[in-house]
C-alpha positions, 0 to 999 in steps of 0.5 A: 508748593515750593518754600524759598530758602531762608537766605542770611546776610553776608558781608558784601563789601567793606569800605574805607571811612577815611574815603567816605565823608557822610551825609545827613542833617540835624547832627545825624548821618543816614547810616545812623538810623539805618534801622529806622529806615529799613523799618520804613521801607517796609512798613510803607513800601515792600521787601524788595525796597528795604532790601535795596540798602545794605546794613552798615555795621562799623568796624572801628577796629579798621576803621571801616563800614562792613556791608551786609545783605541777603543775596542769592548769589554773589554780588558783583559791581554794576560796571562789570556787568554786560549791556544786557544785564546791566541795562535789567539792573538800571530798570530796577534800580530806577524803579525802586530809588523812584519810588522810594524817593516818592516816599522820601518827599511825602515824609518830608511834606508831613506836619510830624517833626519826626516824619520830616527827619525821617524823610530827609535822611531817606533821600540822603541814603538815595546817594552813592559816591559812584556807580561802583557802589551799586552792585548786583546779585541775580539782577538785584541791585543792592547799594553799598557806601550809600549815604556817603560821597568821596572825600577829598577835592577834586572827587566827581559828583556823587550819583542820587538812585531815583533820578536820571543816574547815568547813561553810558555810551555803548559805542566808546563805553563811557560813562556820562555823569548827569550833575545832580543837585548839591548835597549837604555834607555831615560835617559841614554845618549850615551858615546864617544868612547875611541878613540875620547876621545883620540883625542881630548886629542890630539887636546887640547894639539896641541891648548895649545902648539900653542897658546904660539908659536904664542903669542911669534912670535907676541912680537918678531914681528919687529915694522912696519916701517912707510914710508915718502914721499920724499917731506916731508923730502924736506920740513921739510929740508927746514923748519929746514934750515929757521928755524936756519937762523931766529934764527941767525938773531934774534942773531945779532938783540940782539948784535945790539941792547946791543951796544951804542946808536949813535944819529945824529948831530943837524941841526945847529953845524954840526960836523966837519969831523973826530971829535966825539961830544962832551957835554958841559964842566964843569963850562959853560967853552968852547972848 
C-alpha cells in the first residue's frame, strides 16, 4: 500500500492590506479566528473542505497577508486556466463552498452565542474579492484574500463561493458577474434605527422632566417630626420646676443677707425686755 507524502504549507500568494478591506462582525474580521474556522471545518466537514481556506499569517513588516497552503503543485489563478479545467475547478469549488455555507447556517441557527459567531464569520470567509483570488493546484481550489473585498469605490462586487459564483462566455470570454447580497464591511459599524433614535429621544426627555419633579417634592418634603418619650418631658417639668424654686431661694438668700446685721447681747448686761442696745454716749456720759 502506497503511503502519500506529507506535503508542508507553502506561501502561495501575498496581498496587499492597503488593497483589502475586511470582513466581519462583533469587532472581529474572519481572518481573525482562521484558527477556529479551519478546526470547524474539520471537526464537522472533511480535510478537503479545511483545505479550501488559505492560512492568513501577517506581514506587518510590509504590511501584507502571506497565504499558505499544502498544494501538490504549483497553484495558478482560476482565470488562466482552460475551459476544460476550469470548468473541473468551478464544480468543485461550488461543492464545497455549497456545503460549507450549509454548515455556515447551521451554526448560525443554533441557540449557542458562540456557535452563531462562529457561523457568521464562516460565511464571511465564503467571499473573495474576485475570481483571481481562487486559484488552483491539481484541480484543487484553494481560495486567497478570502474574507476581504477590494477597497476603495467604484470596485466590482465581491464574488461569495457556495452560491451561483459566475459564468463566463465561452464565445466573447468574459465574465459575467452574478450581484451577490450586500456584505457588511469590518470597518463599518451597524447604524441604529430611526425608531430606536426616537425612542430614546423620548426617554431622555421623560428622564429631564422627572428629575426636577422629584427635586422639587424632596424640598417642599415637611421636616421630620421627632417624638419624645413622655417621661422626658415629665422630667424636664420637673427639672424646669426645681430649677425656678432655687432661683427664688437663692433671691430671698441675697435679700437677707443686704438687710442689718443683729449681733446678740453679751453674756454679762443682758438686755432688758423691750429695749434695743445701745453704744456708749459721748464724753464717757451714762444713760
Amino acid at each position: 500500500t502506497e503511503i502519500a507524502p506529507m506535503m508542508t504549507a507553502v506561501l502561495i500568494a501575498t496581498t496587499p492590506r492597503a488593497e483589502l478591506e475586511p470582513l466581519g462582525t462583533g469587532g472581529h474580521s474572519a481572518i481573525s479566528v482562521a484558527p477556529a474556522l479551519h478546526a470547524a471545518l474539520l471537526r464537522s466537514l472533511s480535510p478537503e473542505h479545511a483545505a479550501l481556506l488559505a492560512e492568513p499569517v501577517l506581514n506587518a513588516r510590509h504590511d501584507e497577508i502571506d497565504w499558505y497552503a499544502e498544494v501538490p503543485a504549483p497553484p495558478v489563478p482560476l482565470p488562466t486556466l482552460d475551459a476544460p479545467a476550469r470548468s473541473a475547478a468551478l464544480e468543485a469549488l461550488n461543492r464545497l463552498g455549497g456545503e460549507i455555507r450549509g454548515l455556515a447556517e447551521t451554526l448560525t441557527a443554533s441557540r449557542d452565542e458562540g456557535d452563531r459567531f462562529l457561523g457568521e464569520l464562516l460565511r464571511f470567509a465564503l467571499t473573495v474579492p474576485d475570481d483571481r483570488h481562487v486559484l488552483v493546484a491539481a484541480g484543487r481550489p484553494v481560495l486567497v484574500g478570502w474574507g476581504h473585498r477590494a477597497a476603495g469605490p467604484r470596485q466590482p462586487d465581491p464574488l461569495i463561493i457556495g452560491t451561483r459564483l459566475f459564468s463566463r462566455s465561452l464565445e466573447g470570454g468574459q465574465r459575467t458577474a452574478i450581484a451577490p447580497p450586500p456584505v457588511p464591511i469590518l470597518s463599518e459599524l451597524p447604524r441604529p434605527r430611526r425608531a430606536s433614535l426616537w425612542w430614546a429621544a423620548l426617554a431622555l426627555a421623560c428622564l429631564l422632566w422627572l428629575v426636577p419633579l422629584w427635586l422639587l417634592s424632596r424640598a417642599l418634603a415637611a421636616p421630620p417630626v421627632c417624638a419624645v418619650a413622655p417621661s422626658a418631658i415629665v422630667l424636664a417639668r420637673r427639672l424646669h420646676l426645681v430649677e425656678a424654686t432655687g432661683a427664688g431661694l437663692a433671691a430671698q438668700l441675697g435679700v437677707l443677707r443686704s438687710g442689718p446685721q443683729c449681733h446678740p447681747p453679751s453674756p454679762g448686761n443682758p438686755a432688758p425686755s423691750g429695749s434695743t442696745p445701745r453704744g456708749p454716749l459721748p464724753g464717757g456720759a451714762r444713760q
